[in-house]
C-alpha positions as CSV (number, residue, x, y, z in Angstrom):
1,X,95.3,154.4,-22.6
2,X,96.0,151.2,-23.6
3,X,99.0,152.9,-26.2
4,X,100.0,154.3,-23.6
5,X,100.3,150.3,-21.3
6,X,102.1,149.1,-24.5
7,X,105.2,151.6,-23.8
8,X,105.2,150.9,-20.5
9,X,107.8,147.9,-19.2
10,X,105.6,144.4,-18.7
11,X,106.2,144.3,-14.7
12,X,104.4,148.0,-14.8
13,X,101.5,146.3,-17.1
14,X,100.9,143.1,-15.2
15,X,101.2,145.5,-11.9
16,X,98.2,147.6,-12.5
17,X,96.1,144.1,-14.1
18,X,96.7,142.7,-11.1
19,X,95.8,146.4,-9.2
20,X,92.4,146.2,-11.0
21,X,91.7,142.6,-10.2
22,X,92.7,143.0,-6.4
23,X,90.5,146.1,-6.4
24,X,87.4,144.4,-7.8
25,X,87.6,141.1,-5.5
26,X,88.2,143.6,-2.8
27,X,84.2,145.3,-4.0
28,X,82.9,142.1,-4.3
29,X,83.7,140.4,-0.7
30,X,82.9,143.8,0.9
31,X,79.7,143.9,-0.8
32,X,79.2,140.1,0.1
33,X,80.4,140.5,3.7
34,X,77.7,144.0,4.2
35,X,74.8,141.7,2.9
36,X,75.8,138.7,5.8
37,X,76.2,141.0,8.3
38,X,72.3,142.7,7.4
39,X,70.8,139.3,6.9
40,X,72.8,138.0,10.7
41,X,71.4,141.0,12.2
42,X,67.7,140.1,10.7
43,X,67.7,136.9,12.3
44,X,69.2,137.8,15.5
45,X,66.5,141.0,15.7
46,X,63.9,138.3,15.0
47,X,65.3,135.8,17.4
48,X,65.3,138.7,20.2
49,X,61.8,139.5,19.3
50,X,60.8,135.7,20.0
51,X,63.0,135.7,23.1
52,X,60.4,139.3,24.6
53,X,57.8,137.2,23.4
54,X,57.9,134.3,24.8
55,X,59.4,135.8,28.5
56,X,56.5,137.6,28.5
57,X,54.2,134.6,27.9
58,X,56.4,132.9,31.1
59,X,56.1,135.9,33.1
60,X,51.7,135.9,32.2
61,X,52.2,132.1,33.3
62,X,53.9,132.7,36.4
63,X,51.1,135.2,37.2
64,X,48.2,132.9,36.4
65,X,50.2,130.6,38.6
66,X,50.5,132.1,41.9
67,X,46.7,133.1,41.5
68,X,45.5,129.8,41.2
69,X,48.0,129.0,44.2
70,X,46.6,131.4,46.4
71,X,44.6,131.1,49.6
72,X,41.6,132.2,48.8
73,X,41.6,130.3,45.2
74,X,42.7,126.7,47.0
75,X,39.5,127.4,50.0
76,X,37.6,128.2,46.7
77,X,38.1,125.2,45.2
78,X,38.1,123.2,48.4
79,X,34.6,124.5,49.7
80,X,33.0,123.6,46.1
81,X,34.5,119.7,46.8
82,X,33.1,120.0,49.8
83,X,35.4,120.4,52.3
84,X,35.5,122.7,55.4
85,X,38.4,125.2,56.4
86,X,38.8,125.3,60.0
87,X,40.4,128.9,60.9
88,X,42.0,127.5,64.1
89,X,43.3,124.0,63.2
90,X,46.4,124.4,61.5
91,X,49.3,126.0,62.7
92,X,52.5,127.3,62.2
93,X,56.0,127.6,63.6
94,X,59.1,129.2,62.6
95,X,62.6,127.9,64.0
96,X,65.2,130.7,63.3
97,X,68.9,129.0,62.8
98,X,70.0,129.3,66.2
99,X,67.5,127.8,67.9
100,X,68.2,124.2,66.2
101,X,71.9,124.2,67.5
């Protein structure tokens, strides 16, 4: 082959070097660009992983909260301090928009 490079005019020659070498960089940054996209798609899966996670832990939080925030938790807690829920004493009133015109 390379007899056969010799005959050929020198444009023709430094044509298919060039061929070859574009060719092989061409490999190379694919192969290097594949590799970056797997290891930017590790971390992101990992990333998403901790993101479940740790909604998950908020939304358990949130839970725990509105339990401890209930009723029957606060008289609970206020009965053991000692003091006394009176059914009767407190009172409520809703004012729907048009009545405060």
């Amino acid at each position: 082959m390379i007899k056969k490079l010799k005959k050929q005019p020198r444009f023709f020659r430094y044509a298919i070097i060039f061929f070859m070498v574009s060719c092989c960089i061409f490999l190379v940054s694919l192969t290097f660009t594949n590799s970056c996209e797997l290891n930017i798609n590790a971390k992101t899966r990992k990333v998403q992983n901790e993101i479940t996670t740790i909604q998950s832990d908020i939304d358990g939080l949130e839970i725990q909260k509105s339990e401890l925030a209930s009723f029957s938790r606060l008289k609970k807690v206020a009965t053991s301090k000692g003091y006394h829920y009176k059914q009767g004493s407190t009172a409520a009133a809703a004012v729907s928009d048009e009545q405060k015109n």
